[in-house]
C-alpha positions in Angstrom: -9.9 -56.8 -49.0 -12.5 -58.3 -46.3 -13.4 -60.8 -49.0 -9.9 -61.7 -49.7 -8.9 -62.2 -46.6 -12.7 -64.4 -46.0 -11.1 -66.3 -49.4 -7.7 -66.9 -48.0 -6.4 -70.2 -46.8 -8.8 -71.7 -48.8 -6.5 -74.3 -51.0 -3.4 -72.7 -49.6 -3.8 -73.1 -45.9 -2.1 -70.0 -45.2 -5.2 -68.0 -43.2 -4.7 -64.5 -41.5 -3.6 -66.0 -38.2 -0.4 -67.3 -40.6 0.4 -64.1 -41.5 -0.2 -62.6 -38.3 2.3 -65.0 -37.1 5.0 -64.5 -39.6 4.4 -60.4 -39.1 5.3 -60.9 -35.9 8.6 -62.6 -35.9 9.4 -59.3 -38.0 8.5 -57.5 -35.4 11.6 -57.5 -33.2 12.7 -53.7 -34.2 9.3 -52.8 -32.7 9.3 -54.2 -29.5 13.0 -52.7 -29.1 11.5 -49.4 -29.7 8.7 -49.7 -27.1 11.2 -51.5 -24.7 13.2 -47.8 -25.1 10.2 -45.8 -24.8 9.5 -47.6 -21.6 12.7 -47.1 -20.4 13.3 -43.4 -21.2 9.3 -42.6 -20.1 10.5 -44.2 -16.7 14.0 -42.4 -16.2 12.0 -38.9 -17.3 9.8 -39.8 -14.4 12.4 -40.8 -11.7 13.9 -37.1 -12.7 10.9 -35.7 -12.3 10.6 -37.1 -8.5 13.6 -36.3 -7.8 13.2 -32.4 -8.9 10.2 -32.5 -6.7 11.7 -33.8 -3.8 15.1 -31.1 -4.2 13.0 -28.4 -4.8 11.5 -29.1 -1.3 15.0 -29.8 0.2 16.0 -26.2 -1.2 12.6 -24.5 0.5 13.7 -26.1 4.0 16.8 -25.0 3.6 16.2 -21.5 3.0 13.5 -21.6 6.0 16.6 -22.8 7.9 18.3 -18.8 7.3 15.2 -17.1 8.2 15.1 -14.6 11.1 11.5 -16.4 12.1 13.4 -19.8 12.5 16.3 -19.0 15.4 15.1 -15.7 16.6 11.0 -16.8 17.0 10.0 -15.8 20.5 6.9 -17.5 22.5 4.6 -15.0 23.7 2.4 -15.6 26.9 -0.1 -13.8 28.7 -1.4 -14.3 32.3 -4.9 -12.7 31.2 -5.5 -12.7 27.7 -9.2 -11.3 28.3 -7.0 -8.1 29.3 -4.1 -8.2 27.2 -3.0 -10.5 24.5 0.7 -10.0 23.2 2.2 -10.8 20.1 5.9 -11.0 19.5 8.0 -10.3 16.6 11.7 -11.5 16.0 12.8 -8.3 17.1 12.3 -8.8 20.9 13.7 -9.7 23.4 13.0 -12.6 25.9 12.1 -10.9 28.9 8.8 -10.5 31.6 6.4 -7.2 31.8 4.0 -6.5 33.7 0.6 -5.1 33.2 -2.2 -2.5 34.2 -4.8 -1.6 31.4 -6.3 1.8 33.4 -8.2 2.7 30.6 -9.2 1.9 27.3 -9.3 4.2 23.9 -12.6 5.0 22.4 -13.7 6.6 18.9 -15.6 9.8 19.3 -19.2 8.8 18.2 -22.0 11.2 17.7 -25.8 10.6 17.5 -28.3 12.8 15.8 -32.2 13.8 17.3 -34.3 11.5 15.7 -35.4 12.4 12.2 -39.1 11.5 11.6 -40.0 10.8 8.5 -43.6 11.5 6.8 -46.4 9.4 8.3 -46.0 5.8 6.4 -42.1 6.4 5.0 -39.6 4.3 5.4 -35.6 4.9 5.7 -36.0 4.3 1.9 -38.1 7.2 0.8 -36.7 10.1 0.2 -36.7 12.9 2.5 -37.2 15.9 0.3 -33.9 17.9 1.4 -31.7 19.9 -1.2 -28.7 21.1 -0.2 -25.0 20.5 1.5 -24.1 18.6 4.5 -20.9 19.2 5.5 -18.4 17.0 8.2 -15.0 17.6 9.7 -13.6 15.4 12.3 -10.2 16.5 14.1 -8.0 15.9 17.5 -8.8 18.1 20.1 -5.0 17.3 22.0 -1.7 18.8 21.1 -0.7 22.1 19.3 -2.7 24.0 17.1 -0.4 22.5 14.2 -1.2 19.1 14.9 -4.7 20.0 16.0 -5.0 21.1 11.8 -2.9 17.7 10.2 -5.3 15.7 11.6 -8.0 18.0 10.3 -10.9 15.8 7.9 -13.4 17.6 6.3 -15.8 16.9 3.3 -19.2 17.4 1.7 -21.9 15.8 0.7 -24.3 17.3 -1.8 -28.0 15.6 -1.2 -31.2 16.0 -3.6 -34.6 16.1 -3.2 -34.7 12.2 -3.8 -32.0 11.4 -1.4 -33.5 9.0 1.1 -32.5 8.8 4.9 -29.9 5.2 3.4 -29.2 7.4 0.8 -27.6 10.2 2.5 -25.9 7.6 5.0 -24.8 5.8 1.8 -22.7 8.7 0.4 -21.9 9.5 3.7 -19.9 5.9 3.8 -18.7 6.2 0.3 -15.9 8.9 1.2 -15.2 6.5 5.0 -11.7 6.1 3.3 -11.4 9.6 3.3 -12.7 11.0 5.8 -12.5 8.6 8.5 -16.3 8.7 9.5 -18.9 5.7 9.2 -22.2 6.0 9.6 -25.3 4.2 10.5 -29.0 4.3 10.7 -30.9 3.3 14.1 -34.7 4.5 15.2 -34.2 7.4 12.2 -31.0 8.4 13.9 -28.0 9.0 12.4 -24.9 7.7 14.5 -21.5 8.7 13.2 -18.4 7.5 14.3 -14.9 8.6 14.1 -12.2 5.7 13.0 -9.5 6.9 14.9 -9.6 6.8 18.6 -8.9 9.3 21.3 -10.5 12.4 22.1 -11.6 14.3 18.5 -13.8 16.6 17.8 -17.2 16.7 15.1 -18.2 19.6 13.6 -21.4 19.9 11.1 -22.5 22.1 8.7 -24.4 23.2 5.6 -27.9 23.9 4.4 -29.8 20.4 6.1 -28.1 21.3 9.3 -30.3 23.0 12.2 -29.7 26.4 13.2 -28.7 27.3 16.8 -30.9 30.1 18.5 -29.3 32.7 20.7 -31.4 31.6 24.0 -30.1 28.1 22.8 -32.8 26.2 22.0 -32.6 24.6 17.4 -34.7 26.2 14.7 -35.8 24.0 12.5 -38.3 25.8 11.1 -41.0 23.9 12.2 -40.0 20.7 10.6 -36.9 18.3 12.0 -37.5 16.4 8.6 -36.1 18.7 7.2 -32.7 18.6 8.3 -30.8 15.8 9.3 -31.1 16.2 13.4 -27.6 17.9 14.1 -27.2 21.3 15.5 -24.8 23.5 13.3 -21.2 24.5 14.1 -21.3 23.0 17.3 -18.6 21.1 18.5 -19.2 17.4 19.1 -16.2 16.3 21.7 -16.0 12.6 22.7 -13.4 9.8 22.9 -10.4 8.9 24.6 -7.1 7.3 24.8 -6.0 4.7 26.4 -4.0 4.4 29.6 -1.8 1.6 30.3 0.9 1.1 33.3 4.1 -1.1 32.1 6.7 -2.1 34.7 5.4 0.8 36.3 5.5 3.4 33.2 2.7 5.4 32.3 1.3 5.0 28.5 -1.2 6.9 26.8 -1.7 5.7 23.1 -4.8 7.0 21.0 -5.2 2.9 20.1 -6.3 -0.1 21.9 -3.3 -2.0 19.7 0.6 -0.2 20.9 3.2 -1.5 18.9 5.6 1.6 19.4 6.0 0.9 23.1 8.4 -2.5 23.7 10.2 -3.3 20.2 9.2 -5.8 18.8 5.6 -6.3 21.1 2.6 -5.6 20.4 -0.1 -5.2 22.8 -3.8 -5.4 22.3 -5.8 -4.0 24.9 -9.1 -6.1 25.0 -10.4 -4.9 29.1 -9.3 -2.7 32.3 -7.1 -4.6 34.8 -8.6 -4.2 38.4 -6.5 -2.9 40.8 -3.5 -4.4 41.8 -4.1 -7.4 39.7 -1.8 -6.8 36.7 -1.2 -8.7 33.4 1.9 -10.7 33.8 3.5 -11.2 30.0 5.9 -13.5 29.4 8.4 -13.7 25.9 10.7 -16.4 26.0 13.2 -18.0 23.1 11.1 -20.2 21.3 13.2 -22.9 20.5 10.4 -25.6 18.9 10.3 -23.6 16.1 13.9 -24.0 15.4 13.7 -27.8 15.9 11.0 -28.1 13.9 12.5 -26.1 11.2 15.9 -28.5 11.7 13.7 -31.8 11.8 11.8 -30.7 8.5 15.4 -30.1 7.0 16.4 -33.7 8.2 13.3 -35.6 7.1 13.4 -33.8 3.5 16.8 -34.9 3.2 16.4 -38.5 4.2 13.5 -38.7 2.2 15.4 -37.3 -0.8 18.9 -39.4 -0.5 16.5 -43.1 0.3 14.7 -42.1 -3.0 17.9 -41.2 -5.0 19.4 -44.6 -3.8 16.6 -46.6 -4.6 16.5 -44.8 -7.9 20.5 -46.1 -8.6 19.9 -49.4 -6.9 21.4 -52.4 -9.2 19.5 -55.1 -7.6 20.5 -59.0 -7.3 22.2 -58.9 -10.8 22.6 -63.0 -10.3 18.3 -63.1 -10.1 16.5 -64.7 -12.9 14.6 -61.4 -12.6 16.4 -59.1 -11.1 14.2 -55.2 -10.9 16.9 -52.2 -11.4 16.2 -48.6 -10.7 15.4 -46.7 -13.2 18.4 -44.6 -13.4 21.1 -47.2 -12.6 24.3 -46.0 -13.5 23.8 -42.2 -14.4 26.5 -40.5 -13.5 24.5 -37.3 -12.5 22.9 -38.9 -10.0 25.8 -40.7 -8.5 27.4 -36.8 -8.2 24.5 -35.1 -6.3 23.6 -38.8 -4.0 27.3 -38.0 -3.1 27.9 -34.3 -2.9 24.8 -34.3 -0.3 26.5 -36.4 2.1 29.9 -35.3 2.0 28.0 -31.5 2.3 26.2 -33.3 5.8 29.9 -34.1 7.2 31.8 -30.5 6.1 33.2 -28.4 8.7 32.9 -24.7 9.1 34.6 -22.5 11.4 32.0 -20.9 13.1 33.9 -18.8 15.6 33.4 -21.3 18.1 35.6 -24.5 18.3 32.6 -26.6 19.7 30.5 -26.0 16.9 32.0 -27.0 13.7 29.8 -29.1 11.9 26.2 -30.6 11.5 27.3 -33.6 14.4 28.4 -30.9 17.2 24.8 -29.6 17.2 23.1 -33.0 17.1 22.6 -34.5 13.3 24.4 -37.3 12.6 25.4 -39.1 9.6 25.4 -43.2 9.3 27.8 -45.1 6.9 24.6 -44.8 4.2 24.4 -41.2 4.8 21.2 -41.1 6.4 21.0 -38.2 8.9 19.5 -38.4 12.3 18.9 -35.4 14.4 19.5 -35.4 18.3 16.7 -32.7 19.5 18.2 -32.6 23.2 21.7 -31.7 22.1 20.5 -29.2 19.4 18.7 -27.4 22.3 21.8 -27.5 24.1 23.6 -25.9 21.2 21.0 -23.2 20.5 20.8 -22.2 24.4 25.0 -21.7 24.7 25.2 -20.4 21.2 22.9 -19.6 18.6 25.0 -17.8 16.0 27.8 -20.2 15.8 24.5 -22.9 15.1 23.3 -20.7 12.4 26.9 -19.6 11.3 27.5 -23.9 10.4 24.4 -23.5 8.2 24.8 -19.4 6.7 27.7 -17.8 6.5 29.5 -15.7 4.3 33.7 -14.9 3.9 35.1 -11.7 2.0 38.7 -12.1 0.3 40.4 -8.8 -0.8 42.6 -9.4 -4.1 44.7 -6.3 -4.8 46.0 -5.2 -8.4 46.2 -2.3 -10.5 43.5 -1.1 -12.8 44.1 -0.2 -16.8 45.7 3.3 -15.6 48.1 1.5 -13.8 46.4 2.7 -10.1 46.2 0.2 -7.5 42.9 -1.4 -6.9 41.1 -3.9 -4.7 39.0 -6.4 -5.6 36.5 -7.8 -2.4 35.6 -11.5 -3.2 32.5 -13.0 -1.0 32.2 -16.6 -1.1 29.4 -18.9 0.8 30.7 -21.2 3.3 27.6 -22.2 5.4 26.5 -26.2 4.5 22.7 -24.7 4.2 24.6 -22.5 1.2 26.5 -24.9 -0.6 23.8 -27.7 -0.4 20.8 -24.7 -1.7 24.0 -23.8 -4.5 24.5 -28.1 -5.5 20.4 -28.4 -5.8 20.0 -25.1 -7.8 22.5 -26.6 -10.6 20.0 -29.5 -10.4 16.2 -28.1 -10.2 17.0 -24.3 -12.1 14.5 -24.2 -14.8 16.5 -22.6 -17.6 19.5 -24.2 -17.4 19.1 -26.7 -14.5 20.7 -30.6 -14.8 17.0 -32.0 -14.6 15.9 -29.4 -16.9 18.5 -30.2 -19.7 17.8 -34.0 -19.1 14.1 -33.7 -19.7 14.7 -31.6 -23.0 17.0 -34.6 -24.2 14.6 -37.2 -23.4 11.4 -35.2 -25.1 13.6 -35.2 -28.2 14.4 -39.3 -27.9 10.8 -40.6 -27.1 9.7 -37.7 -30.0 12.0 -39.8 -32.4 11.1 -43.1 -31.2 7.7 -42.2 -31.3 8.3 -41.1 -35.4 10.2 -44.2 -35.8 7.4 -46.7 -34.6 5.0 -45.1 -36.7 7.2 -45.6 -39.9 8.0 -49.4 -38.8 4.2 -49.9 -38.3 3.4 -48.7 -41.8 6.1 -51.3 -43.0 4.9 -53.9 -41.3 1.3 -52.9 -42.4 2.1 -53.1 -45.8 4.4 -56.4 -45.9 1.0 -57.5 -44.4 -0.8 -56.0 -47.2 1.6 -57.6 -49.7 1.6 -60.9 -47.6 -2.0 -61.1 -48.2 -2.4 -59.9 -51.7 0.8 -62.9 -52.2 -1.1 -65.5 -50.7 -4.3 -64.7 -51.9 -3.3 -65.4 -55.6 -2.0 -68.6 -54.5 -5.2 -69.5 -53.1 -6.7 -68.3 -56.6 -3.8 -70.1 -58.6 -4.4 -73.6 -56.5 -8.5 -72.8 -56.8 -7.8 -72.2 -60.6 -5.6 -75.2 -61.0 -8.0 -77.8 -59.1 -11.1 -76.6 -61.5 -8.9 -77.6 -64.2 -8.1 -81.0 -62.8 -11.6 -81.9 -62.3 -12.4 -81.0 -65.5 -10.1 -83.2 -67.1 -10.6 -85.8 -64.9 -14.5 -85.3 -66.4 -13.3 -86.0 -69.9 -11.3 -88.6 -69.5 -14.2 -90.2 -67.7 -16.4 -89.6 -70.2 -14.3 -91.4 -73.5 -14.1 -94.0 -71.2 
């Protein structure tokens, strides 16, 4: 084909740039197609924004009905080297004051020091068989609750258990049993998890025996046993001791949550006398604007987009740039459902509250929303359910009737009223990912640019082969003309010679 191609134009004058030129004034269909492809590829896009930019308008929106975002307290503390306070949504905005009298320690226990054989390490083992056995308990209340907070376990150690070896298993059953242990100058130090004052108790074959006039048998040689006496009683720990607003507390923790609701105190160092810890929880309202302002912007953000995406242009411009979803009546529902949702009223109990603009957003002839933070604080200060009853709030309807039986019945119907619940209910019929607006547009788009894409490939193979034929046409005119001109010139040569 290369050579016919090479070969053509020859006599004819009709080269490849001809055909290319007469391929292409067929190619109108084609460049429809593309021009459609373009088109749907962009509107699939703009829908794809859009989704985005709802699904982030739903988020702040729900934020908008969460306890954190009206009933967030600030927490402050005069002395947070003392005591540092955390508040939950549960408090209540109010002052307490501090002492910190004492604070709660873990039992701990250290062994006699364990010497190992002359050039050992912690890593060698120690040559001990046998059990060592551990139970940690509270030495406080009754006898009953002396025993439920009873721990006890074994360890079995072998002759090739080395001093990290036995504190190793020692650590594997920590869940359990509540002791950790370390290694430091061959001494064992364990230490009880849970604070206040518990006991230790150890036993078993590597522990050292008592003698009646007091003094440890260890038969000559500490190394071994593990360096603590058996069955004695290892007391140690405390509680700690806090004063609040003149109220003693004792709490076996340096972290009381069960104390204030919703506060929780960490106890980081003793108070000196007469120099309490002043704590401070307030409402704190910045949350709540911020949560409102996020709202605001996300909806701005979402309605300029949405307009920009319906915006005609200058239709009398030469060329005049559309949106890229002019005219779709989807769009033109949800750009106008969100702001007549930003105007609604809702009885909220409270006559001065009624609607988005009595608690500071306001909505311009565009609908673009503009929130007042001074006269939202207002709002929230005089009455913070009525603010959050304009966004969430829920109405029941009774319906009586009679069941199959003929009994009467009642039917209880609850319907959303708040504007943060029928906006979240509008975007869900538009982002839902089953059976969602946007979803059901993208499926029908996939399908068109699928069959655009088939049909440019089928118009491309036509116009490939009316090429093909255009060539193999031309070509044997080129070869007819070629043929016809060798003919001439050798007729022309016998007519010359009989001359």
């Amino acid at each position: 084909m290369a050579s016919s191609i090479n070969f053509l134009g020859s006599y004819s004058g009709i080269d490849s740039a001809t055909i290319d030129s007469m391929i292409e004034a067929e190619s109108g269909k084609l460049v429809q197609y593309t021009s459609k492809q373009t088109s749907i590829t962009a509107q699939k896009n703009a829908w794809k924004d859009i989704n985005t930019r709802l699904d982030s308008l739903y988020t702040k929106l729900g934020t908008l009905g969460e306890d954190k975002t009206f009933k967030s307290k600030l927490a402050t503390s005069s002395d947070t080297s003392k005591v540092a306070i955390t508040a939950s949504t549960d408090s209540i905005a109010s002052n307490y004051s501090i002492e910190v009298n004492r604070l709660a320690t873990s039992n701990q226990v250290t062994s006699g020091e364990i010497p190992l054989a002359s050039g050992k390490t912690i890593k060698e083992s120690l040559g001990l068989t046998g059990t060592f056995t551990v139970t940690s308990q509270a030495t406080a209340g009754t006898e009953e609750e002396k025993e439920s907070t009873m721990g006890k376990f074994d360890i079995k150690i072998t002759a090739k258990d080395s001093l990290k070896d036995i504190v190793g298993k020692i650590n594997e059953q920590s869940k359990e049993s509540g002791i950790q242990a370390k290694i430091v100058d061959n001494r064992i130090i364990m230490t009880d998890s849970k604070m206040g004052n518990r006991t230790m108790i150890f036993g078993g074959d590597v522990t050292n025996e008592a003698n009646e006039d007091g003094t440890v048998n260890d038969n000559g040689d500490m190394a071994k046993a593990l360096g603590f006496e058996k069955d004695k009683s290892y007391n140690g720990g405390q509680s700690a001791e806090l004063t609040i607003d003149g109220i003693k507390v004792t709490r076996d923790t340096n972290s009381i949550t069960d104390v204030v609701e919703g506060l929780t105190f960490d106890l980081k160092g003793m108070t000196e006398a007469s120099k309490p810890v002043s704590i401070g929880i307030k409402e704190d309202t910045d949350t709540t604007v911020k949560a409102f302002q996020a709202f605001v912007d996300q909806y701005n953000s979402t309605l300029t987009f949405v307009g920009d995406q319906l915006d005609v242009g200058d239709p009398s411009a030469e060329k005049n740039k559309t949106g890229a979803l002019v005219g779709d009546s989807s769009l033109i529902r949800l750009q106008s459902s969100l702001r007549s949702l930003m105007t609604q009223s809702v009885n909220s109990g409270n006559p001065d509250y009624k609607n988005l603009e009595a608690i500071g957003i306001s909505v311009d002839r565009f609908g673009a929303a503009t929130l007042d933070t001074a006269k939202l604080k207002t709002a929230l200060a005089d009455d913070p359910t009525a603010v959050k009853k304009i966004l969430f709030q829920t109405t029941s309807t009774e319906t009586t009737g009679v069941d199959e039986s003929g009994a009467p019945t009642t039917v209880t119907t609850e319907t959303e009223v708040g504007m943060a619940q029928k906006m979240r209910a509008l975007v869900d019929t538009y982002i839902s990912e089953k059976t969602g607006i946007i979803a059901t547009k993208s499926d029908t788009y996939d399908k068109s640019l699928k069959d655009l894409s088939e049909s440019i490939t089928k118009f491309n193979e036509r116009l490939e082969k009316k090429r093909e034929n255009y060539i193999a046409m031309f070509t044997r005119v080129d070869t007819a003309m070629m043929e016809a001109e060798s003919q001439l010139a050798y007729l022309q040569s016998q007519f010359s010679t009989n001359d």
